[in-house]
C-alpha positions in Angstrom: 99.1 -127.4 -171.5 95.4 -126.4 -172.6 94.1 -127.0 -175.4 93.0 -123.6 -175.7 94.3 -120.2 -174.2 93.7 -116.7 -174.6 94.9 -112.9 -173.9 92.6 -110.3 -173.7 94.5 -106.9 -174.4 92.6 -103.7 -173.7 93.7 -101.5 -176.2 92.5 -98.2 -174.7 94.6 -98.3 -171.7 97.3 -100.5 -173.1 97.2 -102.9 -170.2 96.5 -106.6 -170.5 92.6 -106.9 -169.1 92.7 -108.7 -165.9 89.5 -110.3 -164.5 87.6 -111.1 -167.4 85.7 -113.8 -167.0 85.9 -116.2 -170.4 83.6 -119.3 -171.1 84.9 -121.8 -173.5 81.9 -124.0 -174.9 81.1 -126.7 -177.9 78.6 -126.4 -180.6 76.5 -129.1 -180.1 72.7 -130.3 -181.1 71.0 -128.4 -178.4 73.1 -125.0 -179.1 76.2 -123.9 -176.9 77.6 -126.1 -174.5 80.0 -124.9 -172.2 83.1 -126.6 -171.7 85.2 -124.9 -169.5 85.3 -121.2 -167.2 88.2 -119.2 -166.7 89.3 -115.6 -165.7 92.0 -113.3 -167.4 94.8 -112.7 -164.9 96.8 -110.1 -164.1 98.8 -110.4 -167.2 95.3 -110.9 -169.0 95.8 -114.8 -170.1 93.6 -117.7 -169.6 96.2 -120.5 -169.8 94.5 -123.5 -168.7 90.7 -123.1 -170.5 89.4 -126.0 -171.1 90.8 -130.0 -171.2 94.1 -131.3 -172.8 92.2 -132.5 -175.9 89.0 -131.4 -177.7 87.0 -133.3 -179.8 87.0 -131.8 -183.6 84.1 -129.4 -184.2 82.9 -125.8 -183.6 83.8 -123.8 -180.6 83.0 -120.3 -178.9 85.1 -118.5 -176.0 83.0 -115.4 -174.4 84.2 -112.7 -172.6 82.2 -111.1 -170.3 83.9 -107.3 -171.1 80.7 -105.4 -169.1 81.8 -106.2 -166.0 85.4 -105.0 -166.9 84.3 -101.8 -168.1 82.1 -101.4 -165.4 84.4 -101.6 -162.9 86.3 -98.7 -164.8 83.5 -96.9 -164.9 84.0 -96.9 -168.8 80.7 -97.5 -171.2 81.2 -100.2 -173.8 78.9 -101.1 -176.8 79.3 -104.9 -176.1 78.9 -106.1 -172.9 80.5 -109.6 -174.3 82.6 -110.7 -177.0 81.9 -113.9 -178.5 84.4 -115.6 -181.2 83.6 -118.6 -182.4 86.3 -121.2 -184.1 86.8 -124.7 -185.8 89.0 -127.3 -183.8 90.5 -129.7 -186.4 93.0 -131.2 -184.9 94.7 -132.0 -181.9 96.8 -128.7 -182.4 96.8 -126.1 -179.5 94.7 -123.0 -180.1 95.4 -119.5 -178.6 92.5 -117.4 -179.2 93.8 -113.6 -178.3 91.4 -110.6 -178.2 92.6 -106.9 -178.8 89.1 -104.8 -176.5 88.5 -100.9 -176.5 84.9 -100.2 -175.6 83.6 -99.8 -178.6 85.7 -102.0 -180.8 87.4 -105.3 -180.8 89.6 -107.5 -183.2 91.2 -111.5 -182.9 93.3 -113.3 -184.9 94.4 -116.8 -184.6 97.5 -117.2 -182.5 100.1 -119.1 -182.1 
């Protein structure tokens, strides 16, 4: 399994978000260094983003929502979503995302 998943729910249609594309990267000297690329399927999870194991330290997955609304011909306030998170351990982390187009909410999950 990943080391890190997600599910992108979109709350205004109440339909997991499908074809999202979500960039998983590392903090590092330099700024944002990307990791690993992924798109939401059709039951709006990610479930292989990134390698087996990360390194402790600071991390950020993106989803591009633009394009998603776009395609529904729906305006959004935030063309992306960006969450950023501390990896501790060598734990699994699901990062979930709950989108409408002009709000959005995560949690850690399990």
């Amino acid at each position: 399994m990943s080391h890190v998943t997600t599910h992108v729910l979109d709350a205004m249609a109440g339909t997991p978000a499908s074809g999202i594309a979500v960039t998983l990267s590392r903090r590092g000297a330099e700024g944002w260094e990307p990791v690993a690329q992924g798109l939401t399927d059709a039951d709006g999870r990610v479930r292989d983003l990134g390698p087996d194991v990360l390194e402790p330290g600071v991390y950020q997955v993106r989803f591009e929502t633009d394009v998603y609304f776009a395609k529904r011909q729906i305006e959004t306030f935030y063309p992306e979503v960006e969450i950023a998170f501390s990896v501790t351990g060598g734990e699994h982390y699901h990062v979930p995302l709950l989108l409408s187009p002009f709000a959005y909410s995560t949690y850690r999950g399990s």
